[in-house]
C-alpha positions in Angstrom: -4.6 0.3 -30.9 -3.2 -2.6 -28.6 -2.8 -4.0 -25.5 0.7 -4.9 -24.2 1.5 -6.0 -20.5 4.6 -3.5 -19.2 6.5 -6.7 -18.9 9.8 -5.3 -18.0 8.6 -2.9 -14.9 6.6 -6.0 -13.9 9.6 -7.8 -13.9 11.5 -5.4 -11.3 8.0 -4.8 -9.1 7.5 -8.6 -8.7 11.5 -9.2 -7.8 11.5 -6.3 -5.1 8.7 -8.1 -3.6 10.3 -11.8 -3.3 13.1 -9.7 -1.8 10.5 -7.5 0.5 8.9 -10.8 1.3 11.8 -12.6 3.1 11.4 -9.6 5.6 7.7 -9.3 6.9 5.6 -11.7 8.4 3.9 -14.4 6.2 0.6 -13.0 7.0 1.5 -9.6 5.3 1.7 -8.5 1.7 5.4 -7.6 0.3 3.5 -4.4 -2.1 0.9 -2.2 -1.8 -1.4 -0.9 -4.0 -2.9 2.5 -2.6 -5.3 3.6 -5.4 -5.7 7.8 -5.1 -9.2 8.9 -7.4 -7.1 11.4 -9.3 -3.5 9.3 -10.4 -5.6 5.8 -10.5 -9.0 6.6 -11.4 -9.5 2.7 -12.7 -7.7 1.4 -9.6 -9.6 -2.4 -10.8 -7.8 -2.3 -13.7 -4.4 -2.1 -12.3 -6.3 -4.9 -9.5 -6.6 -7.6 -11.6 -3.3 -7.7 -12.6 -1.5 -7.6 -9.5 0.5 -10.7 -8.4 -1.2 -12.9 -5.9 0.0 -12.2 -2.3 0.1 -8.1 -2.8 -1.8 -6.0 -1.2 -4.5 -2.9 -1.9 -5.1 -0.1 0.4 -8.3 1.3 -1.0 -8.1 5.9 -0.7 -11.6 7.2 -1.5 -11.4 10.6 -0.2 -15.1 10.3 0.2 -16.2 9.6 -3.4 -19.2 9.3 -4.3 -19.3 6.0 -5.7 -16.9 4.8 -3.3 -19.2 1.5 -1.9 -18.9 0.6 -5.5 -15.6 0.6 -6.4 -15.1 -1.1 -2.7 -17.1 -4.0 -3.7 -15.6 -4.7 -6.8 -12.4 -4.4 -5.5 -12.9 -6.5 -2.8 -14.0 -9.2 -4.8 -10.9 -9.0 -7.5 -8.7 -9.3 -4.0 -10.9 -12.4 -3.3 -10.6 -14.2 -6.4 -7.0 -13.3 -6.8 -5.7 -14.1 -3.3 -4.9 -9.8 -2.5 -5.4 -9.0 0.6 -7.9 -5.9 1.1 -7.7 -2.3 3.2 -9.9 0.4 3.1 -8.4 3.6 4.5 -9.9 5.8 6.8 -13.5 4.2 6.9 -13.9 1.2 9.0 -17.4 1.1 8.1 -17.0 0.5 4.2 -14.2 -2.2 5.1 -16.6 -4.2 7.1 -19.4 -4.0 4.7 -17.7 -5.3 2.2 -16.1 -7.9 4.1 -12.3 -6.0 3.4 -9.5 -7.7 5.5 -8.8 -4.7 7.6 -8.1 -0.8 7.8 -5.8 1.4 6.7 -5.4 4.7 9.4 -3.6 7.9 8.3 -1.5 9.0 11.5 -4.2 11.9 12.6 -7.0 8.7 12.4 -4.4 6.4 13.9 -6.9 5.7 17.7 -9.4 4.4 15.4 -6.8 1.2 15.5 -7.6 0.6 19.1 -11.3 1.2 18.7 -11.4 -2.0 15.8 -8.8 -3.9 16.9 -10.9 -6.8 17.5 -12.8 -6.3 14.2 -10.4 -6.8 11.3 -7.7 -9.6 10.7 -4.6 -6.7 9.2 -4.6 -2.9 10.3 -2.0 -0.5 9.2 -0.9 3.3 9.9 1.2 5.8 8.1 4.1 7.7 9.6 6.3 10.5 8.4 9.0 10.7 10.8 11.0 9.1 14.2 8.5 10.2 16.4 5.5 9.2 14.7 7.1 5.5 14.2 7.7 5.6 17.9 3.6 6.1 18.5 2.4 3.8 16.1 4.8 1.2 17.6 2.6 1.4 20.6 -0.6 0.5 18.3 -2.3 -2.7 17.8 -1.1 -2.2 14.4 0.5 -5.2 11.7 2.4 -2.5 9.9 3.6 0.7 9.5 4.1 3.1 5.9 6.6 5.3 6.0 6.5 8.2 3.7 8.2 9.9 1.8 10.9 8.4 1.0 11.7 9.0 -2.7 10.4 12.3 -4.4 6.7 12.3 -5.3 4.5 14.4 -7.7 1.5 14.0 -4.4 0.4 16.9 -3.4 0.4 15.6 0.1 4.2 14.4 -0.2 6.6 16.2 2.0 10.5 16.1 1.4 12.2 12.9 0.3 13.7 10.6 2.9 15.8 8.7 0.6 16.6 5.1 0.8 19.5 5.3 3.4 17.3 7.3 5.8 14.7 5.2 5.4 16.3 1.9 6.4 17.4 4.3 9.7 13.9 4.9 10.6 13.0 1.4 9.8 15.3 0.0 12.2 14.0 2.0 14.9 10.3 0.2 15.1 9.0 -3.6 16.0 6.8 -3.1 13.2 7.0 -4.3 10.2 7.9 -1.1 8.0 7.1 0.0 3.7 8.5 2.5 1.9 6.0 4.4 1.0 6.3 7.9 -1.5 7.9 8.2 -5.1 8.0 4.3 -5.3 8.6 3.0 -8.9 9.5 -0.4 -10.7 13.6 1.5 -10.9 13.6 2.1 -7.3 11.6 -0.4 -5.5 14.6 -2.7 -5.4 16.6 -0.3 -2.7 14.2 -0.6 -0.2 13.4 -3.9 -0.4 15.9 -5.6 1.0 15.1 -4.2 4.3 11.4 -3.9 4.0 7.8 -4.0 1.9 6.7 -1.0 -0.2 3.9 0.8 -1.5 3.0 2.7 -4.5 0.2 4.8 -5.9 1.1 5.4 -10.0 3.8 2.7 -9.7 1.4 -0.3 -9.7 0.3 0.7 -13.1 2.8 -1.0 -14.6 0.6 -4.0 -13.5 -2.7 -2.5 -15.5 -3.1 -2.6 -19.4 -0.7 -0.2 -21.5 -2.6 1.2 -24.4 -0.2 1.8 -27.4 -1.5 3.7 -30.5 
């Protein structure tokens, strides 16, 4: 058994993102990481080889080892120049000194209440409307979802890349594609706006080959 590097999907992931980059603000990540306990259950694997200047939006759906996996992500991010969200749980963020918070849209008032706390907050949307409220958040970003078909359970029905750069156009904020993102499609979206992807940063942790 060996260890090989998915060179070629790293290849496309890491030219989406010089393209992603030439539309956001310095200050923000081109990709996203968002680990999910169940698709990325070593979510530091997949950390340490990310490119300097992405991004990881830590989900932990309460786990129980969650402070953990926080703090060892948080210092990868640290020694590898990532910058760091915890979703949902402003209180794990600060404790482990994470850069901000990420806020699903039915959390998205917990923005205002930190604001002053954290240097990068983000929220999710799904639709027009929901971009128009979290325009009006103290908010560095928005991920819209979903916009390619996705195996989530969560996922609702794909936006597709043309809609997507619609909806993006409608908002201040700084706007990833979020939802079905892979190292093949990354590139359509990216030369509008960042993106973000659960199972499709793997290609950035170690491929076991038999």
């Amino acid at each position: 058994m060996s260890l090989e590097p998915q060179s070629r999907a790293q290849r496309k992931l890491i030219a989406a993102a010089r393209l992603s980059a030439a539309h956001l603000p310095p200050a923000l990540p081109p990709a996203w990481f968002v680990t999910d306990p169940a698709r990325t259950p070593d979510p530091a694997a997949i950390a340490r080889g990310l490119p300097a200047g992405s991004g990881i939006i830590y989900r932990h759906f309460g786990a129980a080892d969650r402070e953990g996996v926080a703090k060892a992500l948080a210092g990868i991010c640290g020694r590898r120049r990532l910058a760091f969200l915890v979703a949902a749980d402003p209180g794990l963020a600060a404790k482990v000194g994470a850069d901000g918070v990420h806020w699903p849209f039915r959390l998205r008032q917990g923005a205002r209440q930190w604001q002053t706390r954290f240097a990068l907050q983000t929220v999710s949307a799904h639709s027009s409307r929901e971009l128009r409220v979290a325009a009006r958040l103290p908010v560095d970003g928005v991920l819209l979802s979903t916009v390619f078909a996705s195996r989530s359970a969560s996922a609702g029905p794909a936006l597709g890349p043309l809609r997507f750069w619609r909806l993006g156009r409608e908002t201040r904020l700084p706007v990833y594609a979020l939802g079905g993102v892979t190292p093949e499609n990354a590139g359509s979206v990216a030369g509008a706006a960042g993106f973000a992807a659960v199972a499709g940063m793997a290609a950035f942790g170690p491929k076991i080959r038999t």
